[in-house]
N, C-alpha and C positions, 0 to 999 in steps of 0.2 A: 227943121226939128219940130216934132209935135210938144202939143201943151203938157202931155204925160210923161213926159221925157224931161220937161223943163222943170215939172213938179219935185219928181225925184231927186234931182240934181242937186236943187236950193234945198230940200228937208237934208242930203247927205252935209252941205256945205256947215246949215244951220247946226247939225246934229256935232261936225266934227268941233267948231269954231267952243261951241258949248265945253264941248271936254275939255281943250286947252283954257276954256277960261276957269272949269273946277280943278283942275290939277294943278294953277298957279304958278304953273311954266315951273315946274321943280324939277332937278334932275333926277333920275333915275337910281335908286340907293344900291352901291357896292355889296356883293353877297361878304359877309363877315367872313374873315381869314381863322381856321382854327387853328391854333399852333399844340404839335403834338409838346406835352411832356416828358422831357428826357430822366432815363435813370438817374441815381444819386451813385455817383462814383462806388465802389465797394471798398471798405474800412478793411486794410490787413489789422490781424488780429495777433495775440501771443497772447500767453497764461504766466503768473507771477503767484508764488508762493502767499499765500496770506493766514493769518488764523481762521481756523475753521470757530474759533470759541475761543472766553477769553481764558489768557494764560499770564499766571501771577510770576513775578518776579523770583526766581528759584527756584521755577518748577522744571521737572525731568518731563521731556516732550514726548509723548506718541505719537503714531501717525493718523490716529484719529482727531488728533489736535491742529491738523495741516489742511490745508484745501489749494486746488489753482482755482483761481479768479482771470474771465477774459477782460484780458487790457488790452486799447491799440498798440499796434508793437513801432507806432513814432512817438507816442506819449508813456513808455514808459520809465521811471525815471532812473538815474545814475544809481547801479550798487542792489537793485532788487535783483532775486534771484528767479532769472526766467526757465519756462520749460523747455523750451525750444533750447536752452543752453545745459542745460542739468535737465535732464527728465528724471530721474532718479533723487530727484532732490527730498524729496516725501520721506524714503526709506534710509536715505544716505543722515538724515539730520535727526532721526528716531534714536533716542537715549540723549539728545543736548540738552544743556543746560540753559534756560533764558537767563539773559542778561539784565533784561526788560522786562516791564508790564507791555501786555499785546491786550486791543481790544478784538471783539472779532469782524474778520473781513482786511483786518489793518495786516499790509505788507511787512514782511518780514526782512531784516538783513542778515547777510553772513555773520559780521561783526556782535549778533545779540544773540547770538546762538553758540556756544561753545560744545566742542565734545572732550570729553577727557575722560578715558575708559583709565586710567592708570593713575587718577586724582582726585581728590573731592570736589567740592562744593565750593568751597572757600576759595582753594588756590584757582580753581576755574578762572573766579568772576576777579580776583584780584588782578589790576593793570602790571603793565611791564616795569620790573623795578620797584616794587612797593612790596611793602609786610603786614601781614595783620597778627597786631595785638591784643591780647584782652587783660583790661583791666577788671579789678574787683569793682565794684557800685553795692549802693545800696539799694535793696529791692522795693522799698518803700518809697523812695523817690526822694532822698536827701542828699543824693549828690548826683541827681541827674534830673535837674528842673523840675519838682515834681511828678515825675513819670512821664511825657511830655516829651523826652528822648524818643525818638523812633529810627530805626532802620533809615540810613541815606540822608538823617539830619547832620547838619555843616556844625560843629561846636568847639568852644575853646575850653582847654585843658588849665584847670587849674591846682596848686598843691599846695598844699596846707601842712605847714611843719613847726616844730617847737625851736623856740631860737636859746640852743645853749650858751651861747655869749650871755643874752640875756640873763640864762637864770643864773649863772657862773657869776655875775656882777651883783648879785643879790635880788634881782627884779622881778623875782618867780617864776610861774608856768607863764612866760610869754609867747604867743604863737601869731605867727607871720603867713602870708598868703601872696601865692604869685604867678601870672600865667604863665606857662612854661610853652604852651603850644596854641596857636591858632586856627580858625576854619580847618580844622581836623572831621573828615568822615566818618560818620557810624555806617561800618557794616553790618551789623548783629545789637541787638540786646537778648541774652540768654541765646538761646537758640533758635531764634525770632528772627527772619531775615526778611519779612515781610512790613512794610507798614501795616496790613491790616490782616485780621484773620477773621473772616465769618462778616466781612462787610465793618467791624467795629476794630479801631485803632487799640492795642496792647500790647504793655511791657513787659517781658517774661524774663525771669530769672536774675543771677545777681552780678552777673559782667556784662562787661564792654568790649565788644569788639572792633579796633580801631581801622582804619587805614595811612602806613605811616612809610615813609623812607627810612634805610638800616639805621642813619644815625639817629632818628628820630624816636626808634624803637627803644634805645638804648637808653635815651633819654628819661623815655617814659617808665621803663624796665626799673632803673635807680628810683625815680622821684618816687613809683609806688612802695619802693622798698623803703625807705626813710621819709616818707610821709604821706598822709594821703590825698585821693586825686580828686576832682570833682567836672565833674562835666556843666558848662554852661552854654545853656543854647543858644544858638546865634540865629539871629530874623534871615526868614530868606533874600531881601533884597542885599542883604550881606555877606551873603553863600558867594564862594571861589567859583567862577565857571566850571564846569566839570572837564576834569582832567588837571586844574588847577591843584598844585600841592602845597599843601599843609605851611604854617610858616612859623618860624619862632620869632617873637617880638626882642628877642638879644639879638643883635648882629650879629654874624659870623665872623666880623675881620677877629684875627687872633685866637681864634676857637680852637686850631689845631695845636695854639701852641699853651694850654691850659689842660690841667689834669685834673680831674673830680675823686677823692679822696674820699673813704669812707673809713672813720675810725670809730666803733661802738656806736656805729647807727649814726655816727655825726657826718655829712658832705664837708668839704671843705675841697676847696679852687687851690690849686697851686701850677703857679706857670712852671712850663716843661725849661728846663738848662737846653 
């Protein structure tokens, strides 16, 4: 082998030994794996009846007052009314009566929507079994807290009467006071069935409209006629859960067997033979 032959050999050997000693014996780097991104599963859908706007408590509905809103139809909840089940639910609920205040967008139930083409307003929204009453009040606010009374306040009934025993004994005009009914409902004051009108809370007119059971009514019916009634307001953390009825602070054992007597505007109790 010639010397030129020898030259090259040692420069190739030199030249390779050299690059293993810059590349620091590393292995050779993995090309990176891309991982595709999968879809996001597709959400089934359904629409639910909600306020298009708000709607006050007693107000007669349009169908400009209704909207559907898209809901998941696994999230939506017990007792909304879906389209998929009533598609006609828009037109079929035009002329109800709300039970509720609705804000808007807020779901709708069956339950808070009444119709009654062949009733009022009152008997509508009245529960199963109950009566409404109206008492006389003063419009001034002396026998209903100050004014202070509102539509849906929880209040107790009280009556204010003259005791003829008393003045019969010689003891004058004496007069006695006594709650006859408890956590009793305002439905109305005057024709005001709203807590508020125009954003600001107002009492209008000079009754009461109550929410009572028959005997309850009957109750109320005598006390105004032989004395008068006054409404005292009761704190809401005192308020009957709703649906909660009315109570009288007299027991009932023996009530059936007791008659209420009216002689010249006088009550008088006498137990039944």
């Amino acid at each position: 082998m010639n010397i030129a032959r020898l030259g090259v050999l040692g420069v190739a050997v030199l030249a390779g030994g050299v690059a293993l000693y810059l590349s620091g014996g590393q292995k050779p780097v993995a090309p990176a794996v891309v991982e595709l991104v999968k879809p996001a599963p597709q959400i089934e859908m359904d629409e639910v009846l909600v306020a298009a706007k708000e709607i006050g408590f007693g107000a007669v509905i349009g169908e400009q007052d209704l909207n559907w809103q898209q809901w998941p139809k696994n999230s939506v909840p017990f007792g909304l009314i879906r389209k998929s089940e009533k598609p006609t639910a828009i037109a079929d609920y035009k002329g109800a009566v709300a039970r509720g205040t609705f804000v808007p967008n807020e779901p709708l139930r069956p339950e808070k929507l009444i119709k009654g083409q062949n009733a009022g307003f009152m008997s509508a929204i009245l529960p199963q079994g109950s009566r409404a009453v109206a008492i006389n009040i003063d419009s001034g606010g002396a026998t209903t807290a100050g004014g202070f009374i509102l539509p849906n306040d929880r209040v107790d009934i009280v009556r204010t009467y003259r005791d003829e025993e008393a003045a019969k004994a010689g003891g004058g005009d004496t007069f006695n006071s006594e709650t006859i009914l408890t956590n009793v409902r305002v439905l109305a004051i005057g024709q005001n069935i709203e807590e508020r009108r125009n954003g600001e809370k107002v009492v209008v007119g000079s009754n009461a409209t109550l929410e009572l059971d028959p005997r309850q009514a009957e109750m109320i019916i005598l006390a105004q006629r032989v004395g008068q009634l006054s409404l005292v307001l009761r704190a809401m953390v005192d308020s009957a859960k709703p649906g909660e009825a009315a109570t009288s602070p007299i027991p009932d054992a023996g009530a059936d067997k007791n008659l209420t007597i009216v002689r010249f505007g006088v009550p008088s109790q006498v137990r039944a033979k």
